[in-house]
C-alpha positions in Angstrom: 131.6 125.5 90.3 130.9 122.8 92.6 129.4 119.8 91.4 125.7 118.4 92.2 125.8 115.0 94.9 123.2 112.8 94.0 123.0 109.7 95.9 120.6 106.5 94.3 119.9 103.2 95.5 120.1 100.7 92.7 117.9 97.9 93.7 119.5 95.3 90.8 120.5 91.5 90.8 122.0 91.2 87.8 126.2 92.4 88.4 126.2 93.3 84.9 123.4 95.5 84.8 125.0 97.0 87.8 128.0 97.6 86.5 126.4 99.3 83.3 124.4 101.5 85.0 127.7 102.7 86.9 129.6 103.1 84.2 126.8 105.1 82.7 126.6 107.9 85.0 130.2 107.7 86.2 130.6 109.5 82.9 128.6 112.5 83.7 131.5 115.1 85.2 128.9 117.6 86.6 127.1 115.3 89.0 128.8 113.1 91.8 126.3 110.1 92.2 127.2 108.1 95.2 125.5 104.5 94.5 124.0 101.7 96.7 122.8 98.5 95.8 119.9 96.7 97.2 119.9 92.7 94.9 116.8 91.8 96.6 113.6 93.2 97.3 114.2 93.0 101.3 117.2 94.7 101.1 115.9 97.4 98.6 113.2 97.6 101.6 115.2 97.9 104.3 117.9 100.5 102.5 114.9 102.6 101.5 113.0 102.6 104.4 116.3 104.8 105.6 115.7 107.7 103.4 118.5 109.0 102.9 118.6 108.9 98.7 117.5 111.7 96.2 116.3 108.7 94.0 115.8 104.6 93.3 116.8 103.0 90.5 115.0 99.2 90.8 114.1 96.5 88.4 110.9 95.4 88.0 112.3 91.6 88.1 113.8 91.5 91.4 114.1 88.3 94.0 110.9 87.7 96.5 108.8 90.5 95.0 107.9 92.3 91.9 109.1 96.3 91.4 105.6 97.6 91.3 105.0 95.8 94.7 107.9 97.1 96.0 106.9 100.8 94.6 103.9 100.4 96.2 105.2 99.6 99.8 107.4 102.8 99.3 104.3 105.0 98.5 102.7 103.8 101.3 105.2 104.5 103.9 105.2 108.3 102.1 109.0 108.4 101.9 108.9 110.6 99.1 111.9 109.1 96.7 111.3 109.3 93.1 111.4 105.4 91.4 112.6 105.1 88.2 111.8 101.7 87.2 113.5 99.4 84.8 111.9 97.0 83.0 113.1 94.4 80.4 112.6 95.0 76.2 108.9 94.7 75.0 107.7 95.3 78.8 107.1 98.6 78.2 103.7 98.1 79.5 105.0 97.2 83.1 106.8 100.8 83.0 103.1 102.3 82.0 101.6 100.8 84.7 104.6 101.8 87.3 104.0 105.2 86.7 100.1 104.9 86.6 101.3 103.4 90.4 104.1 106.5 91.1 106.7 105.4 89.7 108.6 109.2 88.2 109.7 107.4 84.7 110.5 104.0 83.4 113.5 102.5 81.3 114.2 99.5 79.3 117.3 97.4 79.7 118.8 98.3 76.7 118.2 102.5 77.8 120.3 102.5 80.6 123.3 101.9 78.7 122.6 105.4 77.2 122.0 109.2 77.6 118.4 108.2 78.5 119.6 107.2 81.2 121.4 110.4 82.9 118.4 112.0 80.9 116.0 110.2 83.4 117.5 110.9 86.4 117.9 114.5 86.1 114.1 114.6 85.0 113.4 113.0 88.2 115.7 115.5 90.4 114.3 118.3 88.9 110.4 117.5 89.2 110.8 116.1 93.0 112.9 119.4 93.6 110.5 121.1 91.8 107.4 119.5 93.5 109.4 120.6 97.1 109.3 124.2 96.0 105.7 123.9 95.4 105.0 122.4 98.6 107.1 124.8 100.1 105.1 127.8 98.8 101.3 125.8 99.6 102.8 126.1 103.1 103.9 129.2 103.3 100.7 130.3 101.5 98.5 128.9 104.4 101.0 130.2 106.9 99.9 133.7 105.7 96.4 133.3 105.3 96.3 132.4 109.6 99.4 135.1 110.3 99.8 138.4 111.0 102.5 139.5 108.8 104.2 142.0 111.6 104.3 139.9 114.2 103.6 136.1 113.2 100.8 135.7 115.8 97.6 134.2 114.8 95.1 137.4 113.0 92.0 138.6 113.8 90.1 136.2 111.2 91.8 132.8 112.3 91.5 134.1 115.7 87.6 134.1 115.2 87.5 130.6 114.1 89.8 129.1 116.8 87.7 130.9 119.9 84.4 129.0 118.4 86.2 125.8 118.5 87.3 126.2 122.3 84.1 127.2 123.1 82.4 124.1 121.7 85.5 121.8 123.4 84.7 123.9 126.3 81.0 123.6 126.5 81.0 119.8 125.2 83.7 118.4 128.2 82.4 121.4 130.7 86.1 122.8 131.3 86.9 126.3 131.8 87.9 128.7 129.1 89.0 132.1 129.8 90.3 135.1 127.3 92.7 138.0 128.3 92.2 141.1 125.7 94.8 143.5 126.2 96.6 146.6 124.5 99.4 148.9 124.7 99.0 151.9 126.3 99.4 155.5 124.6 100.8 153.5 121.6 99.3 156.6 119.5 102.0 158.4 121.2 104.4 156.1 120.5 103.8 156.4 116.5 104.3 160.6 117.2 107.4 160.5 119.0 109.3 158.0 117.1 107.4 156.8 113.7 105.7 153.8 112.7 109.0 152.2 112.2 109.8 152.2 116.0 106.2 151.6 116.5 106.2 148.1 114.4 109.2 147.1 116.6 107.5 147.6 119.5 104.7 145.2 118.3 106.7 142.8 116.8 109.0 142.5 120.5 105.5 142.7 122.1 104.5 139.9 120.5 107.8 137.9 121.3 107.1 139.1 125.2 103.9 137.2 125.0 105.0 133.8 123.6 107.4 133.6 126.2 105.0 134.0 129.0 101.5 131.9 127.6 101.9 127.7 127.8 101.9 126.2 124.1 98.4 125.3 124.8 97.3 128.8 124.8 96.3 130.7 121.9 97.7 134.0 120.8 96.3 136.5 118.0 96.7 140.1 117.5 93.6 141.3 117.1 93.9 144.6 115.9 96.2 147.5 115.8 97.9 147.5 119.6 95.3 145.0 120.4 96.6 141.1 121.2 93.9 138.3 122.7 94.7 134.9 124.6 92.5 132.3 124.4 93.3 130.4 127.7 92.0 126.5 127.7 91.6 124.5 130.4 92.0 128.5 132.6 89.8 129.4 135.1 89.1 133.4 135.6 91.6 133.0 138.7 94.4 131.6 136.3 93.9 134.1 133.6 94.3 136.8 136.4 97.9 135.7 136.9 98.7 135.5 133.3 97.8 138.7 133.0 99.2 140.4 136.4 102.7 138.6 134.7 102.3 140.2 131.2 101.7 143.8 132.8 104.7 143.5 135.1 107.0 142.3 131.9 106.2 145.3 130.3 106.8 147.7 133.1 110.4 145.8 133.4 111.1 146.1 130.0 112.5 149.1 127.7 111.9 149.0 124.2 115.4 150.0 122.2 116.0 150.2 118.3 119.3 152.3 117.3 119.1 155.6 119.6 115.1 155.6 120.4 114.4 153.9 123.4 110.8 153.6 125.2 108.4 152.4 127.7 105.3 150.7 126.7 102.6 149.7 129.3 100.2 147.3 129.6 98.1 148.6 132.2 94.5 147.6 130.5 93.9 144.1 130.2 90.2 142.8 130.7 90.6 138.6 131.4 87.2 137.0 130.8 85.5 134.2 131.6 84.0 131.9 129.2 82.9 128.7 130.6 82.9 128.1 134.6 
């Protein structure tokens, strides 16, 4: 089993202290912790501001600034590291108040010569991995509350809420907006002759046709069924004419092929509109 790599900046002045904390986890045989040391609070800046380090191990009592300052320059530039700080005997309260200000955990002097220590660290791994996963999932979450799940366009009800927001740009800095609503022609059929499983193919690749042929500023949903809209900013009913003379020819050119079925899919029915001249 290969071991976990766990890289920490120790932002320390004191060589002993250092070479404690070291020692410490050097005894651990199912991590590699690859160490850098920061012995001033500009240094511990400067190394930080890199991000490349799962975690920070920094004293409170360090050269040209205190730890909590320097914990709160790090939250500020939203680097994301989890701080453990380490604080001297009886300053427990300083730890407290690091944490009230982000800080994952706190440590006295005399803890980092034990268990606590590996303890810690771990802790912190765990709850920033676990806080990813989390974020992760909120993202993904919002992804599929806008997305159609078959094709990844835009749906119908995000769709809705995007078109009033171009029309007010529209209206407000008197620019054109035009729409193209389009569908796929006899995709009933389609569903007869070769099941739904060919048939969500086709919408799926249909769905990849169009992305390659609207800008980034245009605005692609499926709006239902066979159904797909563009919202064209900044388009004039000419321009949204060409965009969709392009898509119809695309799919005349192209052959839809999963396993053995292969088929042609029109788009011979597209309606551009225009929304503000």
């Amino acid at each position: 089993m290969s071991k976990q790599n766990i890289s920490i900046l120790v932002a320390e002045n004191n060589l002993p202290d250092i070479d404690i904390i070291k020692s410490t986890l050097a005894s651990y045989d199912d991590i590699n912790y690859s160490i850098d040391i920061a012995r001033s609070c500009t240094d511990a800046l400067a190394k930080a501001a890199d991000n490349r380090f799962d975690l920070v191990l920094m004293n409170q009592h360090l050269p040209g600034m205190e730890g909590i300052s320097i914990l709160k320059e790090l939250t500020e530039k939203k680097l994301g590291m989890p701080v453990i700080m380490i604080v001297a005997e009886g300053e427990d309260r300083l730890g407290v108040q690091a944490m009230d200000k982000g800080a994952y955990d706190y440590l006295t002097k005399s803890e980092i010569r034990t268990e606590s220590l590996g303890r810690a660290v771990r802790r912190a791994i765990q709850r920033k991995k676990l806080e990813e996963d989390i974020k992760e999932s909120l993202a993904k979450l919002e992804r599929l509350a806008i997305r159609d799940g078959l094709t990844g366009l835009y749906n119908h009800r995000h769709f809705r809420e995007v078109i009033r927001q171009e029309y007010k740009k529209a209206t407000r800095h008197m620019q054109p907006l035009s729409c193209i609503m389009l569908d796929l022609d006899h995709f009933k059929a389609v569903n007869d002759n070769h099941g739904h499983q060919f048939g969500d193919f086709v919408l799926a690749q249909s769905a990849e046709i169009l992305k390659r042929l609207v800008r980034d500023t245009d605005f692609l949903a499926r709006y239902g069924g066979e159904e797909f809209f563009i919202i064209l900013p900044s388009t004039d009913l000419q321009g949204a004419f060409i965009l969709a003379e392009r898509i119809r020819v695309a799919f005349a050119n192209n052959i839809f092929r999963k396993g053995n079925i292969s088929d042609v899919v029109t788009v011979s029915r597209y309606h551009p509109l225009p929304m503000i001249m």
